[in-house]
C-alpha positions as CSV (number, residue, x, y, z in Angstrom):
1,X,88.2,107.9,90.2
2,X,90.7,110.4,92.1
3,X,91.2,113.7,90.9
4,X,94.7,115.0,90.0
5,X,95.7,117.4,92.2
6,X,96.9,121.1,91.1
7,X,100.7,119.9,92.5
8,X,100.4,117.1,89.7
9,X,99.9,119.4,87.0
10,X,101.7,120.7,84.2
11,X,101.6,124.1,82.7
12,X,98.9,122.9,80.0
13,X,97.0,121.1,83.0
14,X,98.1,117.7,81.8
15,X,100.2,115.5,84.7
16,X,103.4,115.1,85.1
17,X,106.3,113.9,87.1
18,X,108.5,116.5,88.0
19,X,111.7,116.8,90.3
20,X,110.2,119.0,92.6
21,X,107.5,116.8,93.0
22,X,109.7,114.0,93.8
23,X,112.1,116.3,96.0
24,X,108.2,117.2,97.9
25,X,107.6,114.0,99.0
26,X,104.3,113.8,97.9
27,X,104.2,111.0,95.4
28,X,105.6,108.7,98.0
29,X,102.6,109.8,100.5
30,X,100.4,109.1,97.6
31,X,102.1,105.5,97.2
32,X,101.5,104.9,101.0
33,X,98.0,105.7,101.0
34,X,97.1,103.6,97.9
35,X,99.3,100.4,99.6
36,X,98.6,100.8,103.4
37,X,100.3,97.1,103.0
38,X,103.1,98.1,100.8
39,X,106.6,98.8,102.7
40,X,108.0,102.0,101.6
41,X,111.4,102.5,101.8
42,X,112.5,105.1,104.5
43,X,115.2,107.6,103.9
44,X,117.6,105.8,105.2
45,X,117.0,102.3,103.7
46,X,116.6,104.6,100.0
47,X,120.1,106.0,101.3
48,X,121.7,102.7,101.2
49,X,120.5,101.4,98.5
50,X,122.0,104.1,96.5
51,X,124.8,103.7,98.3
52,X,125.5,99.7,97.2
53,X,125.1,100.7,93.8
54,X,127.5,103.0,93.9
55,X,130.3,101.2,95.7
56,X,129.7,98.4,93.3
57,X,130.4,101.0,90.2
58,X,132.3,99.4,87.5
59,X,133.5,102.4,86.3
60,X,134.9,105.3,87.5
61,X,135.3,108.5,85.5
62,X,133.5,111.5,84.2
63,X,129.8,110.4,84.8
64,X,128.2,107.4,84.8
65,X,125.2,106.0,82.5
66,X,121.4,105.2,83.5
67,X,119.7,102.7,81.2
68,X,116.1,104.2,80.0
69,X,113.5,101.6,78.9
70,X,110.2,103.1,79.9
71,X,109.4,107.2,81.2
72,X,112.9,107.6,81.9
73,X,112.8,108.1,78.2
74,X,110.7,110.8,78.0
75,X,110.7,112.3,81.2
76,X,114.1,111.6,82.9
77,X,113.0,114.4,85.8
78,X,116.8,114.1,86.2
79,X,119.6,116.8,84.7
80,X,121.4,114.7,82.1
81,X,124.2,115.3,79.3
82,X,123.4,113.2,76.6
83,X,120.8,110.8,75.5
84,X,121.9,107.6,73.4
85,X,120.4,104.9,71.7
86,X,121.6,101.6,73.5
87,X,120.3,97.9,74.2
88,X,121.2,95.3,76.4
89,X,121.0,91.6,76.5
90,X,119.5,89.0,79.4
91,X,116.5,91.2,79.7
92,X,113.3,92.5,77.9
93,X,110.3,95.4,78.8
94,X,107.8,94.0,79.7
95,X,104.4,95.5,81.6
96,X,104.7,93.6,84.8
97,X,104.2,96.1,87.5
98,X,100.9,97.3,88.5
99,X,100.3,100.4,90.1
100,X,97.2,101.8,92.5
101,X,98.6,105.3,92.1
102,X,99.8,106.6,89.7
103,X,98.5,105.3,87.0
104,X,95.6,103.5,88.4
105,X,93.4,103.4,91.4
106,X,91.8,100.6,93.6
107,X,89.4,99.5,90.9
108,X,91.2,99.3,87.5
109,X,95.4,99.0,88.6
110,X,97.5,100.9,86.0
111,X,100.6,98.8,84.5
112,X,104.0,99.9,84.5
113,X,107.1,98.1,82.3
114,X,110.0,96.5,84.2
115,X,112.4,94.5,83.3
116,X,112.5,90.9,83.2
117,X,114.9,87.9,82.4
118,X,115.1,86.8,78.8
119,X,116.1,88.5,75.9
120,X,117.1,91.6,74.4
121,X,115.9,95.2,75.7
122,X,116.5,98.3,73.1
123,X,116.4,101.3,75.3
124,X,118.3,104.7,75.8
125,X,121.7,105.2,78.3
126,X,121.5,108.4,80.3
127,X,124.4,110.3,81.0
128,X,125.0,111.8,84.4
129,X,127.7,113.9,85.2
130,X,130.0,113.3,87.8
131,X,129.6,116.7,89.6
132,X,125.8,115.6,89.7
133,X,125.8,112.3,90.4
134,X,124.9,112.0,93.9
135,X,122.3,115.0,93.7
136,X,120.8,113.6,90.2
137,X,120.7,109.6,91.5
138,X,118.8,111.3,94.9
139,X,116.0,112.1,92.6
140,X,116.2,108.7,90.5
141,X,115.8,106.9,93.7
142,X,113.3,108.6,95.1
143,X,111.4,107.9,91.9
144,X,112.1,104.3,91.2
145,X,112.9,102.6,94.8
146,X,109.9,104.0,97.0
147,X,109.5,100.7,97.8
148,X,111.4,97.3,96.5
149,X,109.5,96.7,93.2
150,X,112.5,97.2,91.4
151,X,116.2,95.9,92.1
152,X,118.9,98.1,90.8
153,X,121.8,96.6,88.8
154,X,124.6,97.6,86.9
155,X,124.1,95.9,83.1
156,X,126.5,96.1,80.5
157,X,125.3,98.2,77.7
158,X,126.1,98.8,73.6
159,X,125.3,101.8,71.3
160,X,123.6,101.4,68.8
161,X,126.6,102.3,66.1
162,X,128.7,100.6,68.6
163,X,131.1,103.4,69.8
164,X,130.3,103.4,73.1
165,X,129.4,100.4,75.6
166,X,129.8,100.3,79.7
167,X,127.2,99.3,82.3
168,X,124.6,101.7,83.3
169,X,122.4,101.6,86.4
170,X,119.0,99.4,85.6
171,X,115.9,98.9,87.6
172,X,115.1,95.4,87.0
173,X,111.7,94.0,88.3
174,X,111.6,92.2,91.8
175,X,109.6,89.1,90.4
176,X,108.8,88.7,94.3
177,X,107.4,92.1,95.3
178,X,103.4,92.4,96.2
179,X,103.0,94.4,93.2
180,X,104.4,92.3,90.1
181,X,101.7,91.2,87.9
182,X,103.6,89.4,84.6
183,X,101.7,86.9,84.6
184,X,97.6,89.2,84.1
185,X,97.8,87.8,80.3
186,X,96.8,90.2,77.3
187,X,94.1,90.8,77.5
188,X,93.2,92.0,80.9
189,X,96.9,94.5,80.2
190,X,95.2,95.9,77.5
191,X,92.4,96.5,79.5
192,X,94.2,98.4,82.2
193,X,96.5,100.1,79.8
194,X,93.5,101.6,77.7
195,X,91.1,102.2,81.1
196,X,93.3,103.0,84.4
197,X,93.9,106.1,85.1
198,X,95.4,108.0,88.4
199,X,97.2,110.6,89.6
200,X,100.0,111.0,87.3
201,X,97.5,110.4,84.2
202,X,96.5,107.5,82.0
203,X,97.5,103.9,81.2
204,X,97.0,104.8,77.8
205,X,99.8,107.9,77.7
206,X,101.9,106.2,79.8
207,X,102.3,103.4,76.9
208,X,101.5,106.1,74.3
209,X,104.7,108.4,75.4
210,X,106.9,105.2,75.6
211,X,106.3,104.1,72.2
212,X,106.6,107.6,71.0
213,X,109.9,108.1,72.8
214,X,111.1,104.7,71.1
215,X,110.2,106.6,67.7
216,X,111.9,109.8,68.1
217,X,115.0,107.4,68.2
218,X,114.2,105.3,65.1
219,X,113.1,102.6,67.2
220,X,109.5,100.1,66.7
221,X,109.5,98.4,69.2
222,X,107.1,95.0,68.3
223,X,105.9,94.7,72.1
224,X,104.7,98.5,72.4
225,X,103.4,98.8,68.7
226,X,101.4,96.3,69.4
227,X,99.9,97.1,72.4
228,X,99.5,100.8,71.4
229,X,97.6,99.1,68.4
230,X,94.9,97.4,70.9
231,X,94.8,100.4,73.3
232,X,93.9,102.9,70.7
233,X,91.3,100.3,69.0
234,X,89.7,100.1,72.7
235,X,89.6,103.9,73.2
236,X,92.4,104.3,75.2
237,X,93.3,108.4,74.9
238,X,96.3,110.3,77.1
């Protein structure tokens, strides 16, 4: 099991993922060294990728929206203006990403959630402001496209009370990237979630923090409630 190094540390020693550590470089090093057969995106294949999203922008104005499903929830490492409760349709969270880094190693891969096709997904839009949005969608990217697990999208989005709705920027899982593991089944997930560990922290408070940032909002979702059910029973701690 690796050690987390000071640099991944927050002031009460726990880890975290911070903008400067994104802005460093280092978690992408880390990400190369744990996938020597992984390709990871170079600066300028990151730069156009942000650029196609936003040259197919729906919507032009005073910021745009980022849809939140997993960490973005409760660490958006990004300067925002607003946080609101939203869904969208076509997709659902799902743990179908695992993960040698930061959330796992080489003998016990962590899980992270994407999302897939199918469904309904009740998350939390993101605002961005326009003065920020190149600066602020830098540090997204360099987040969630270090390599091509994801593929960004534009989906249309709805409030919760229904007074606002757009599209926001969402990482959908790339079903066809080394790294996708839907398919594990439950109980090996539960295993990972409640034992992996790496070093950005645990499984366990990865899951933990997500169903917690569902809460805060008034949100249960079944999927996480569950699984934080089975995690805890097996021991799994942040």
């Amino acid at each position: 099991m690796s050690k987390t190094p000071p640099h991944f540390l927050g002031p009460d020693r726990t880890p975290i993922l911070t903008r400067e550590l994104l802005l460093s470089g280092e978690l992408e090093d880390s990400i190369r060294a744990s996938y020597p057969e992984l390709h990871v995106l170079t600066a300028a294949e990151r730069a156009e990728s942000l650029r196609s999203i936003l040259d197919a922008r729906p919507e032009h104005g005073n910021g745009l929206w980022v849809f939140a499903y997993g960490s973005l929830i409760w660490n958006p490492a990004m300067h925002i203006s607003s946080r609101v409760l939203a869904s969208v349709s076509g997709w659902h969270r799902s743990f179908c990403l695992a993960t040698r880094a930061g959330r796992g190693d080489a003998v016990t891969p962590g899980m992270l959630l994407g999302l897939e096709a199918g469904g309904e997904c009740v998350g939390a839009v993101l605002r961005v402001e326009e003065r920020h949005v190149e600066q602020e969608l830098d540090i997204l990217w360099r987040r969630e496209m270090i390599a091509n697990s994801y593929i960004p999208k534009w989906l249309a989005f709805t409030s919760a009370d229904g007074n606002i709705s757009g599209h926001a920027i969402t990482f959908t899982i790339n079903p066809d990237c080394s790294n996708y593991a839907g398919d594990i089944g439950d109980a090996e997930l539960i295993r990972r979630l409640a034992t992996s560990r790496g070093r950005l922290g645990t499984g366990a408070d990865y899951l933990f923090n997500t169903r917690n940032g569902l809460r805060e909002m008034g949100i249960k979702d079944a999927l996480l409630e569950r699984l934080g059910d089975a995690v805890a029973a097996q021991g799994g701690v942040i």
